[in-house]
C-alpha angles and dihedrals in degrees: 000000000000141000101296094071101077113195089256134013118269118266100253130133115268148058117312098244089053094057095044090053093043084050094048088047093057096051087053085058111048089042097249087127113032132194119296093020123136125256111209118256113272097247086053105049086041087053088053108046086035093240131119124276099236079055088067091040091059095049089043100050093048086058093041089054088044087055101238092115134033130200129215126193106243110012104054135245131323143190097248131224109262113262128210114224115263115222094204134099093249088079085069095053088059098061096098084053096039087058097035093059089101098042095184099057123069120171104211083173095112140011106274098189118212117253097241090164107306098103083058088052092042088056100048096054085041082058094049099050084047081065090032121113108292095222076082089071100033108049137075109248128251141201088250095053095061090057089098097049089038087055095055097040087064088054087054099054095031097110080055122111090235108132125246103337130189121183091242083065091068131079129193124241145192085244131315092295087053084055102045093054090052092056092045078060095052095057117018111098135169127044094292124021124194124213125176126229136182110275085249106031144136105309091213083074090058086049106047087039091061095041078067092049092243122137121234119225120198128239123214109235147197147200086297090042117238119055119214102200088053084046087051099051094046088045085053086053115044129021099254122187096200150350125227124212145166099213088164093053126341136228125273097335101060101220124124132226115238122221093264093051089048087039084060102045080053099057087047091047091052093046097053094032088243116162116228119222123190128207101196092163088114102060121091099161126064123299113256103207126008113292116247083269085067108039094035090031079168096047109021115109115184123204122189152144151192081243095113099030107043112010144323096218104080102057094209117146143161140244130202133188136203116264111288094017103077087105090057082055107046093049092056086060100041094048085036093052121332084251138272112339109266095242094051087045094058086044085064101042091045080053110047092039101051099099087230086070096078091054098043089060093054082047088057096039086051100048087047093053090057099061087046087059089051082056105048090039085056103032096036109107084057123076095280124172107195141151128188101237097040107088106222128036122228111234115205095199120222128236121302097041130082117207087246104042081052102049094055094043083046086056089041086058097047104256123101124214139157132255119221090233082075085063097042126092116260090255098032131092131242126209113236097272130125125206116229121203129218102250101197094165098075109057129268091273104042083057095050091049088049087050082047096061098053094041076065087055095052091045098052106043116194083234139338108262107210115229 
């Protein structure tokens, strides 16, 4: 195999993938491994360094997405020619192949939503602010400046349950953690702040929240997710500032939160003085009960993004904050970052207000949707929750499995998932259950064959764990 494939990785920090692929680009580099050489099959390389083929798969198919290697069915893996990017909108239509080059290893980490238009969209008002005026890229940007994009951010969110919304209420994020951390700004005070999450939650509230210095205590939950007794206890016990919740689709679970449930965390919230704060980033159909801004119009604080109906790339997301405390808002942005880049800001407003942009999202809803039918028509006789506009399903595993033996077995076998200890608090427990993404970037079919393998997994448990 040569000399570049020592007998073990190097010792260096970091995750084992991480350290193939930086090994293999430095051999690009350096010339150790030149174009149109073969890479040694992934059951090979893993035999040799001791480590896991889908290990090797992972590292292989990074490269292969970054373009430094390319896989073909049949003969192996190569280190590629090195391609110069293509500005037309044939590079979109090769998304599906882009991410099948490596037909063994799907990633079901994170949502990946379909193109269904939107990258040819994205590129047209990217088009027009390229002619635009060139103060725009010139000049530091002002509050004055974002009317516009506010304006047609609260277009854009005008069929939500949100309460009584202007556009100077909103404030516009790097994505939806950016804008949870800027609300936790807006409302933590003291040395040492407590909020309140769902004993399995998003784990971007624990890490904003400890970029505040704030401890995060854990809720006990049930089928509708919070649980306000439980609140109420916790809010009895310890001086929390705020509690943070996913009523539309939670987090990693899937389930909702119907009006009476929210109508009780309010009462709670208004007996202990607890601000609610809403991450509404996961939903992409439409909301089933008003939002915490509605029913707390003077507490509820609403997070969300485009992040998960147009595209993630942008990073572009929206605060907004209760009735009277916008200012507060807005001067944690401005001190935290001036705000988007203006740019990036017209970009926004050129998006959300083409009339296309509507559509798009229910393309991409619908498509979505599609994949989380091929799940449930495969994982179904298991204990499945799933919706078909929530884009992931949430896997209870059977006997026999634990979330983090089969999460490795799942990656050994090419596919990646995650295990519900990643949404669980650093003292907590998690139940033996493992979250599964939408991947709309690999076909229909690739996606099928990847719900097929771990439906072989289920099928075929290591041993049967009595319980």
């Amino acid at each position: 195999m040569g000399t570049i494939w020592p007998d073990s990785l190097p010792s260096a920090k970091g995750p084992k993938y991480t350290l193939v692929a930086d090994a293999i680009r430095k051999a690009i580099a350096n010339k150790s491994l030149e174009v149109g050489a073969k890479l040694p099959p992934v059951r090979d390389l893993a035999y040799k360094l001791s480590i896991t083929p889908g290990t090797v798969a992972r590292a292989y198919s990074i490269l292969t997405d970054e373009g430094l290697l390319s896989a073909e069915v049949g003969r192996g893996t190569f280190v590629a020619e090195p391609k110069r990017p293509v500005l037309d909108d044939v590079w979109s239509r090769q998304l599906y192949r882009l991410e099948e080059q490596d037909d063994h290893h799907v990633s079901l980490f994170s949502p990946r939503l379909a193109d269904v238009g939107q990258v040819a969209l994205i590129r047209e008002c990217l088009a027009k602010i390229a002619r635009g005026d060139p103060a725009m890229f010139l000049n530091y940007p002002t509050r004055d400046a974002y009317a516009g994009v506010r304006k047609a951010v609260a277009e854009w969110l005008a069929n939500l349950p949100l309460g009584p919304l202007a556009p100077d209420d909103i404030v516009l994020t790097h994505g939806g953690q950016n804008g949870l951390c800027v609300v936790f700004q807006s409302i933590f005070s003291g040395p040492k702040p407590v909020v309140f999450v769902e004993d399995l939650s998003y784990a971007g509230f624990r890490r904003a929240a400890e970029l505040m210095r704030a401890e995060v205590v854990g809720i006990r939950m049930d089928k509708w997710g919070i649980d306000p007794r439980s609140l109420d206890l916790a809010a009895r016990q310890a001086p929390a500032q705020a509690v943070c919740v996913s009523p539309e689709v939670q987090n990693p679970t899937g389930s909702h939160a119907p009006l009476e449930r929210r109508k009780e965390v309010v009462e709670v919230a208004r007996k202990h003085g607890l601000q609610i704060i809403e991450d509404d980033c996961y939903r992409i159909g439409q909301p089933r009960a008003p939002s915490y801004r509605a029913l707390a119009p003077e507490r509820g604080w609403h997070v969300s993004s485009i992040s998960k109906s147009l595209t993630p790339a942008l990073r572009v997301g929206f605060a907004i904050a209760p009735a009277g405390q916008a200012a507060r808002l807005r001067r944690s942005a401005e001190y935290g970052y001036f705000g988007l880049a203006q740019p990036l800001a017209e970009l926004t407003r050129l998006l959300l207000s083409d009339p296309r942009a509507r559509q798009l999202a229910l393309d991409v809803r619908k498509r979505m949707s599609e994949y989380v039918r091929v799940a449930v028509n495969t994982l179904g006789a298991f204990d499945l929750v799933w919706d078909p506009d929530v884009p992931f399903v949430w896997l209870r595993l059977p006997s026999g499995w634990r979330s983090a033996a089969f999460t490795r077995a799942a990656e050994r076998a090419g596919v990646q998932v995650r295990s519900a200890d990643e949404f669980a608090l650093r003292d907590g427990r998690a139940p033996n259950a493992i979250r599964i993404a939408v991947n709309a970037h690999v076909s229909l079919e690739s996606f099928e064959d990847a719900m097929q393998r771990l439906r072989g997994l289920l099928d075929n448990p290591p041993e049967q764990i009595s319980v």
